[in-house]
N, C-alpha and C positions, 0 to 999 in steps of 0.2 A: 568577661562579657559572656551573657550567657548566649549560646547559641543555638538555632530553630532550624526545622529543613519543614517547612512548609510549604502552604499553595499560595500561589498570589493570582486573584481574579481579573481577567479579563474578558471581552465581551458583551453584549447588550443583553438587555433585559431577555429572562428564558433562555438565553442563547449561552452558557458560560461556559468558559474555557479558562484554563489554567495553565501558567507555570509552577514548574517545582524547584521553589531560589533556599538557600540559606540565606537567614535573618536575624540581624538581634530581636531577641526576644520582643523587646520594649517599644518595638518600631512598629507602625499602623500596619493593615492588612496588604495595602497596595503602595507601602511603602520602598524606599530603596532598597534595592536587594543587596546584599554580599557578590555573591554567583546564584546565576542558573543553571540548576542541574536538569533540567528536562521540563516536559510538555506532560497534560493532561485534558482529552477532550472529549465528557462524557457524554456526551448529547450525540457524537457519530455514534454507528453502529457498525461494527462493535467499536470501543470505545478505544480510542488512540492513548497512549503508556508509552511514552517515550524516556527513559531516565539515564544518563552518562553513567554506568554505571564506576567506572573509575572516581570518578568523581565524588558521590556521593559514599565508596568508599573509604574515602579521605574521610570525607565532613564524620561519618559516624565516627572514625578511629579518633579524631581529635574530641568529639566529646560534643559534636550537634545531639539534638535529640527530634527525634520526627515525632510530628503530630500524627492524632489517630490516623486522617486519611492518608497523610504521605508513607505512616507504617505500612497499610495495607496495599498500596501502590506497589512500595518495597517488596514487601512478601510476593506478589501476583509477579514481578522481576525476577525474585531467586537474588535482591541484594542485599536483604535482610539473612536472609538464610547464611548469605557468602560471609557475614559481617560477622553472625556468631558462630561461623567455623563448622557449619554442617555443609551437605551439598546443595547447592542452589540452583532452583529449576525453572526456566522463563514457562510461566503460565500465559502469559500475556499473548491473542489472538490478532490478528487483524494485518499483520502487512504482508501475512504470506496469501491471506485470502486475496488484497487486491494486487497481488502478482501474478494468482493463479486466473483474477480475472482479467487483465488485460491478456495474460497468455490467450485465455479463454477468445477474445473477442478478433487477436489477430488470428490465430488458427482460422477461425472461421470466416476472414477477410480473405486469406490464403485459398479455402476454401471456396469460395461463389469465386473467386480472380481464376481457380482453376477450372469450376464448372461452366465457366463462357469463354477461356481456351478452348476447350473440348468442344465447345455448341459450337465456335467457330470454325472448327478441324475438321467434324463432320459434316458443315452446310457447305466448307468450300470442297472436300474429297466429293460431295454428290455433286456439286458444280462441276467439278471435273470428271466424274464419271457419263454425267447426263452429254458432255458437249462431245467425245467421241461420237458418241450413238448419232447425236445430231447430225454430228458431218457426214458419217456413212448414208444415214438417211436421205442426205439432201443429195450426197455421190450418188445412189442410185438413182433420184429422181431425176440426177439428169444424164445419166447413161439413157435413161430411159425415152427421154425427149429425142 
């Protein structure tokens, strides 16, 4: 049986997203898969590359063959590279960016929760600065009486 490590479409119109399955060859595009080996989702930016690479390990050593795009997905992994015995390098961008952004967004929640600590520290220290003063003021007002 000859075997494929293609994309199989999913998605609405403009909208598409992929898996990355082995296939017999002979089988339609969104046909049953063997296995899925990972996701592809080029319409986010940047685009999502998710591939098992153990997995597709396997499929190549046994004798799958990757279509052009799932070659260059490979390549962009470093499992291509791994497959023919050179060193293999993840080019592939994008989950470290949206970890750096949620870091991003709670630092800054951290941030304004500790700048109205602080507004709060200093309005009640002048509160309590001010009511001294008060009493003594109103103590001699009535020494004075």
């Amino acid at each position: 049986m000859a075997v494929k490590i293609r994309l199989k479409r999913f998605g609405k119109k403009r909208a598409p997203f992929y898996r990355v399955v082995v296939m017999d060859s002979r089988s339609r595009r969104d046909g049953r898969a063997i296995e899925e080996i990972g996701k592809y989702h080029p319409t986010e930016e940047p685009s999502v590359i998710e591939i098992d690479s153990e997995r597709a390990q396997y499929w190549l050593s046994v004798g799958a063959q990757p279509t052009e795009q799932v070659a260059a997905l490979l390549k962009l992994t470093g499992d291509w590279a791994t497959f023919k015995g050179e060193k293999g390098v993840n080019n592939v961008k994008g989950a470290v960016a949206k970890a750096d952004a949620a870091d991003a967004i709670k630092a800054h929640a951290d941030a304004a929760e500790k700048a109205k600590a602080d507004a709060a520290a200093k309005k009640d220290a002048a509160k309590a600065e001010e009511a001294p003063e008060a009493e003594a003021a109103e103590a001699t007002d009535g020494e004075d009486a």
